[in-house]
C-alpha positions in Angstrom: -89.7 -93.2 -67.6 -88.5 -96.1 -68.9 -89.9 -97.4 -72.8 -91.6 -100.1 -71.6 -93.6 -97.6 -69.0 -93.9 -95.0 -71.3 -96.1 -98.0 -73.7 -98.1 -98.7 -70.4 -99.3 -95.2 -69.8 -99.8 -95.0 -73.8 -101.9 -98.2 -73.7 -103.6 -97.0 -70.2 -104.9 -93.5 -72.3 -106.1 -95.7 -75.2 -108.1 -98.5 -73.3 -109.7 -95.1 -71.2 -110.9 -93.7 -74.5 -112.3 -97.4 -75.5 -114.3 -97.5 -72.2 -114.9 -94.6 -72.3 -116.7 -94.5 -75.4 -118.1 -97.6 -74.8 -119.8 -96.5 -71.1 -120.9 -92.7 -72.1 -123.9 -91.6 -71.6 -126.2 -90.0 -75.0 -125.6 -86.3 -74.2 -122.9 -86.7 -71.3 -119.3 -85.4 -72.7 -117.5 -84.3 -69.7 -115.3 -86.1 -67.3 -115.8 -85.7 -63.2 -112.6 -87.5 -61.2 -111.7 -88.9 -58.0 -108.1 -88.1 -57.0 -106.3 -90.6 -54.3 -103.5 -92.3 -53.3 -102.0 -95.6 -51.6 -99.2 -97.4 -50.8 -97.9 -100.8 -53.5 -95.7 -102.7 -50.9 -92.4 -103.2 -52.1 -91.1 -106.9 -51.9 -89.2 -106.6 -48.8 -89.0 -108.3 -45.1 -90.0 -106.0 -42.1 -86.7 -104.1 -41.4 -85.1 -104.4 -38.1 -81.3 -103.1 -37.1 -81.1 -106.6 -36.4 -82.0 -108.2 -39.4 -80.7 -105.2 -41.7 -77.5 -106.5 -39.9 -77.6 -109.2 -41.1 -78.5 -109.0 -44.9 -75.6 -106.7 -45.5 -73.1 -108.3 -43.8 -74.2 -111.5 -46.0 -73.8 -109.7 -49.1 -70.1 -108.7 -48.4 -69.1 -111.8 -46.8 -70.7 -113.3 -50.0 -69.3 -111.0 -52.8 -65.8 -110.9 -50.8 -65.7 -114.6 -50.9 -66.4 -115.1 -54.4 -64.2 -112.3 -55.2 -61.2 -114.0 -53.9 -62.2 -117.5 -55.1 -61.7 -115.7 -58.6 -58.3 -114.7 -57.6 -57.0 -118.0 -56.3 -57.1 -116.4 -52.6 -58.0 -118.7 -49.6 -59.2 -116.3 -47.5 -62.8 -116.4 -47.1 -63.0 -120.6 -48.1 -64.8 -121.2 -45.1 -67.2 -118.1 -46.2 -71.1 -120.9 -45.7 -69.5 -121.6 -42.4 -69.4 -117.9 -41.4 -72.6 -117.2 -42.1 -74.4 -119.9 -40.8 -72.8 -118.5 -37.8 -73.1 -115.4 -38.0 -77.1 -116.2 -38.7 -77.0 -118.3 -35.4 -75.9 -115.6 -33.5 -78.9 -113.3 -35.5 -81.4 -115.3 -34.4 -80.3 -115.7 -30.7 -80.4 -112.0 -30.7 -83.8 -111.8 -31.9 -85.4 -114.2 -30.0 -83.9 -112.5 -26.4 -86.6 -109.9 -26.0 -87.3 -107.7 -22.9 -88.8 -109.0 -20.2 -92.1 -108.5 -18.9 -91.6 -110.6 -15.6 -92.9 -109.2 -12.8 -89.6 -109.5 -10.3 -87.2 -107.1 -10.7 -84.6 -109.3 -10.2 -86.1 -111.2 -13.2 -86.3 -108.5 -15.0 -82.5 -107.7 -14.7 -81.7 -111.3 -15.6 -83.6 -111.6 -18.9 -81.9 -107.6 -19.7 -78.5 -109.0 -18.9 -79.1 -112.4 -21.3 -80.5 -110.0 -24.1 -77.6 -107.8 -24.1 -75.3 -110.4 -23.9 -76.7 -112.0 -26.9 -76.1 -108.7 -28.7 -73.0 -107.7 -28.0 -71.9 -111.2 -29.0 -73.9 -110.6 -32.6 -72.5 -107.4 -33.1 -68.5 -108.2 -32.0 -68.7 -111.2 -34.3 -70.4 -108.9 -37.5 -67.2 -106.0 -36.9 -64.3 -109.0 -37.0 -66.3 -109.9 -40.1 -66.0 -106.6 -40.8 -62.5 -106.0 -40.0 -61.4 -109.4 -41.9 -63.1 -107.7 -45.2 -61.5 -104.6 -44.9 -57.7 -106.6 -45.1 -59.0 -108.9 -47.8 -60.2 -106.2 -49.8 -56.4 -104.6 -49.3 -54.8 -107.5 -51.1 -57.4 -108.3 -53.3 -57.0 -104.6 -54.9 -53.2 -105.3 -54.7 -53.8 -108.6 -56.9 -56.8 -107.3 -59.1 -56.7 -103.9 -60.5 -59.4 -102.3 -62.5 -61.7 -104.1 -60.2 -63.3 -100.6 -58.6 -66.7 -101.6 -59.1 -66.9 -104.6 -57.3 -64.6 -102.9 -54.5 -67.6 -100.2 -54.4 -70.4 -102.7 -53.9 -68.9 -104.6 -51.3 -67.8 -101.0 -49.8 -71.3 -100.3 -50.0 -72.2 -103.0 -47.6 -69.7 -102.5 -45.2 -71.3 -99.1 -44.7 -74.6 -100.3 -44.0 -73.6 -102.8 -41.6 -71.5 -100.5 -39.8 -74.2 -98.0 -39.1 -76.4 -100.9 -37.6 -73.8 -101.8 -35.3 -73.6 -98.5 -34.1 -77.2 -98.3 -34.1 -77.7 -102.0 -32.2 -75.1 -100.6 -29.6 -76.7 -97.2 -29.2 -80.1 -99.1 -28.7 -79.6 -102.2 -27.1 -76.3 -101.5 -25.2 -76.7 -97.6 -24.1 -80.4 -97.9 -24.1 -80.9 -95.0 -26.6 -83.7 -94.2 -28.6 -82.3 -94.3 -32.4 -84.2 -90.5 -34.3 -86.3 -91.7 -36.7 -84.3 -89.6 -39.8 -81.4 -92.0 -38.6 -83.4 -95.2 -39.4 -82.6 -97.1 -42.7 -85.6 -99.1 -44.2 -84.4 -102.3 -46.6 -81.0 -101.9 -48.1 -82.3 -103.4 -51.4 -85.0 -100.8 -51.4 -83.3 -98.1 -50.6 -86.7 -95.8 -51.9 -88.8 -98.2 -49.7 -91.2 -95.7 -47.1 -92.1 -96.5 -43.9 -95.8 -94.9 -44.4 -98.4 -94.7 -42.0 -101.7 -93.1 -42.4 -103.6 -93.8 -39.8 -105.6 -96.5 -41.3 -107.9 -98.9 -38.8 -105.3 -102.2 -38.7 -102.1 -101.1 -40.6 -100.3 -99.4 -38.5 -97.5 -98.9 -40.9 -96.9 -99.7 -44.8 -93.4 -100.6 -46.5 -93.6 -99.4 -50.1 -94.0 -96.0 -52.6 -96.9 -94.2 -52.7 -99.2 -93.8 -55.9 -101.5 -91.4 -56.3 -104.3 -92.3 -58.8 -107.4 -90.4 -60.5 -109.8 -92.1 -61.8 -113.7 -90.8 -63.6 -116.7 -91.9 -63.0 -116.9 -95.1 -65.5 -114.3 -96.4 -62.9 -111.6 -95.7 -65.4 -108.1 -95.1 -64.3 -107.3 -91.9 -65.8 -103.7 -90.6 -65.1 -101.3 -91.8 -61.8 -97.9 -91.2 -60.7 -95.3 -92.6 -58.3 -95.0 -90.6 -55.7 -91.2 -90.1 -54.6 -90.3 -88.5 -51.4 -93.5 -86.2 -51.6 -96.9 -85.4 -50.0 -100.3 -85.5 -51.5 -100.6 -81.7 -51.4 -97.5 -81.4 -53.8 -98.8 -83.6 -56.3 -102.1 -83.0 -56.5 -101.8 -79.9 -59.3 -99.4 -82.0 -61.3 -102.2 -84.9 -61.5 -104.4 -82.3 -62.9 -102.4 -80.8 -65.1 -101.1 -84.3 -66.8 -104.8 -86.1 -66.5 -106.2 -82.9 -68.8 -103.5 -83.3 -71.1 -104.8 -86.6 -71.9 -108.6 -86.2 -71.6 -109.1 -82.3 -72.1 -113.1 -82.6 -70.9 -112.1 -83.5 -67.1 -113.7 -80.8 -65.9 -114.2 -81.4 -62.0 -112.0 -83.7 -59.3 -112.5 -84.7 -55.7 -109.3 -85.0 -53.5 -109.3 -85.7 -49.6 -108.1 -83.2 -46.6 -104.3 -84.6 -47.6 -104.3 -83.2 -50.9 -105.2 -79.6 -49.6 -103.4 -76.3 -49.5 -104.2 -72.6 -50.6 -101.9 -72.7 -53.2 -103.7 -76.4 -54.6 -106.7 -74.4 -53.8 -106.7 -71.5 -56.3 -104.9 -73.5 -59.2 -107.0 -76.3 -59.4 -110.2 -73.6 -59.9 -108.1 -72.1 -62.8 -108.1 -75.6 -63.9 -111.5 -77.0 -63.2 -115.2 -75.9 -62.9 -115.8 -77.8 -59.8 -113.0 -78.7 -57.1 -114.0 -80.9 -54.6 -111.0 -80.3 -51.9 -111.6 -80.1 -48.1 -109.8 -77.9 -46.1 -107.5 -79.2 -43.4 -108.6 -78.3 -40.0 -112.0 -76.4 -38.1 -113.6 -74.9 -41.1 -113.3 -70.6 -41.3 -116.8 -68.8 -41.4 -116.3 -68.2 -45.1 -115.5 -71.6 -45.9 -118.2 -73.2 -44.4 -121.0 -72.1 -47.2 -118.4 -73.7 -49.8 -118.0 -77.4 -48.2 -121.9 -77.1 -47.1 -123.4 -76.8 -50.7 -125.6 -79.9 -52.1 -123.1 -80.0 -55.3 -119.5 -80.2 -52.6 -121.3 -82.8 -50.3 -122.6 -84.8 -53.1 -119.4 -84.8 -54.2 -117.7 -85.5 -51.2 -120.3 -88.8 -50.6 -119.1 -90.1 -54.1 -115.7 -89.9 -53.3 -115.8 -93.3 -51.7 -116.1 -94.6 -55.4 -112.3 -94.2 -55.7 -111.6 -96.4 -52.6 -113.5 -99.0 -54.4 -111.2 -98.6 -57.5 -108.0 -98.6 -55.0 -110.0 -102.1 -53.0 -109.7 -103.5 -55.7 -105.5 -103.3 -56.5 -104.3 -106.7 -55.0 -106.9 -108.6 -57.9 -104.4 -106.6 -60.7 -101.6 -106.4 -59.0 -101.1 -103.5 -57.0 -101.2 -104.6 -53.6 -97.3 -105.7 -53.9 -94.5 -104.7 -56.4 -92.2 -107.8 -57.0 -89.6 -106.1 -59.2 -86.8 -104.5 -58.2 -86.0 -100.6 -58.6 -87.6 -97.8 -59.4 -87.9 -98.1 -62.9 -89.0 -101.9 -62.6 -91.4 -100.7 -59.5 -93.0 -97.6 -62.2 -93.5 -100.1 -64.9 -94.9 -102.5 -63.0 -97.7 -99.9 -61.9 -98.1 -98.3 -65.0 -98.9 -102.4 -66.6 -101.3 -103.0 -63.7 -103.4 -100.0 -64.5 -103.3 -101.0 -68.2 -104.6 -104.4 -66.4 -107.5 -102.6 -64.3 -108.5 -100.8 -67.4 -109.0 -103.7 -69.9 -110.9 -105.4 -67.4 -113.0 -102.6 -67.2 -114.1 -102.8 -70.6 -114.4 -106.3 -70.6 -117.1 -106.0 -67.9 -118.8 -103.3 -69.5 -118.9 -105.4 -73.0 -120.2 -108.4 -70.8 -122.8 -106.1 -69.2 -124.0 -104.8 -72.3 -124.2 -108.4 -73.7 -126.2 -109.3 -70.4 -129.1 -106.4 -71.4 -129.0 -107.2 -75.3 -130.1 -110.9 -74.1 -132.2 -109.7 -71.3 -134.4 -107.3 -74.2 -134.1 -109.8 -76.7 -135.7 -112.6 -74.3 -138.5 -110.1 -73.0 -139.5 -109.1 -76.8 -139.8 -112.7 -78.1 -141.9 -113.3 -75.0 -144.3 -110.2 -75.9 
């Protein structure tokens, strides 16, 4: 974690204590906590093999040029030109879609066009390709000690090779591209494609974060989740939330966050785990999810989807920084955000009822 995270999730812990102590109860002490997660977009376009095409070949035509411009080399002068074309063809590609004419012979005609328009994007991107590849021969003959540039643009060439073979394999041989294969943004590289089922969002580009919060609507503890599921994480936000707020006492997950394992540490952990079990319910575990204290529980949950609703007014609907460490302090800042504005509307609510009494004694 970066310094400037590390301050957010410092600052988060102290503006929990504030509202904390500015919300509890006389004679309530313990913490109960929600436990969920969501996905903060990363600032990225939709990927396509198409368009991922096209972003890294304009980064290598674009470094390669500039490159060589710095050397006094001609090679790549007409570099704008290039990629306007190479764009044209881009677009022509995208825009020739399969047909849903009725004729056959339609059918075949519009299939024909669309794969002519790819083959022609794709043969233009590897002579582009192959042009790079000798520039990059005499550029390292002229300019040594320049590895690190030679890597980057390397790094490009690699991406845009494997979505030629992947436009050819798809479009050309009219195979159906695994899904481990796939490459999300190239910027991004720890972009997810997530979906979770949810009514309208059919998929989500971004990193999951898991969040708990208690029941003052304070965000207590969250973490960026990286190439993991709920269930693995959901011990570790237990673990870290009660190293920060040792009276969290009981937690309600959803079915994602379960497994046996989860199951039996967190009631080491806490006197009351709210945590549904994936799947038709066992004989011996119905009693347990049936009991007034689980389902009560279980009704509150909702509170946390509030708290998650909420995200795009602080800033957690979309991460515009770049990188991990950017995308982790960027989170950690909006919490910090959610929490002081918390606090805020608690002061104003108390202010609100010190008027409200003051007005209804000087009227008795």
């Amino acid at each position: 974690m970066t310094l400037l995270a590390g301050f957010g999730a410092f600052l988060s812990k102290i503006t929990t204590k504030l509202g904390g102590a500015c919300s509890r109860k006389k004679g309530e002490s313990v913490l109960r906590g929600w436990c969920d997660s969501f996905v903060v977009e990363t600032d990225v376009h939709f990927p396509t093999d198409i368009n991922l095409l096209g972003d890294a070949m304009c980064q290598a035509i674009t470094l390669t040029a500039r490159w060589c411009e710095s050397q006094q080399l001609s090679d790549w002068r007409q570099y704008r030109y290039n990629l306007r074309q190479l764009k044209r063809l881009m677009h022509h590609a995208q825009n020739n879609k399969r047909s849903k004419a009725k004729t056959e012979a339609h059918r075949n005609k519009i299939h024909a066009q669309m794969i002519q328009a790819h083959q022609a994007y794709i043969d233009q991107a590897q002579r582009h390709l192959d042009k790079i590849q000798t520039t990059l021969t005499r550029l390292l003959a002229t300019a040594l000690g320049e590895q690190l540039q030679q890597l980057e643009i390397e790094g490009y060439l690699q991406h845009a090779q494997r979505q030629i073979d992947q436009i050819e394999r798809r479009v050309i041989k009219g195979e159906t591209i695994p899904h481990a294969e796939k490459v999300f943004p190239i910027f991004e590289p720890r972009t997810e494609w997530i979906s979770k089922g949810k009514a309208g969002v059919p998929v989500e580009l971004g990193v999951k974060v898991c969040m708990s919060k208690d029941q003052y609507q304070f965000i207590l503890h969250h973490h960026v989740i990286e190439k993991q599921t709920d269930d693995q994480i959901a011990v570790t936000m237990i673990t870290e939330a009660k190293k920060r707020f040792a009276t969290l006492n009981a937690c309600s997950f959803d079915k994602g966050f379960h497994s046996p394992a989860n199951q039996a540490e967190l009631t080491q952990q806490l006197d009351q785990v709210t945590l549904p079990k994936k799947g038709r319910l066992s004989k011996k575990r119905q009693p347990v999810e049936k009991t007034e204290a689980f389902v009560q529980a279980r009704l509150a949950h909702s509170a946390v989807e509030s708290a998650i609703n909420v995200r795009e007014v602080h800033g957690l609907d979309k991460c515009p920084d770049h990188g991990i460490e950017g995308f982790k302090r960027y989170v950690a800042l909006a919490i910090v955000s959610r929490n002081i504005r918390r606090i805020g509307d608690m002061l104003w609510q108390q202010e609100v009822e010190r008027k409200r009494r003051t007005i209804k004694h000087n009227l008795t």
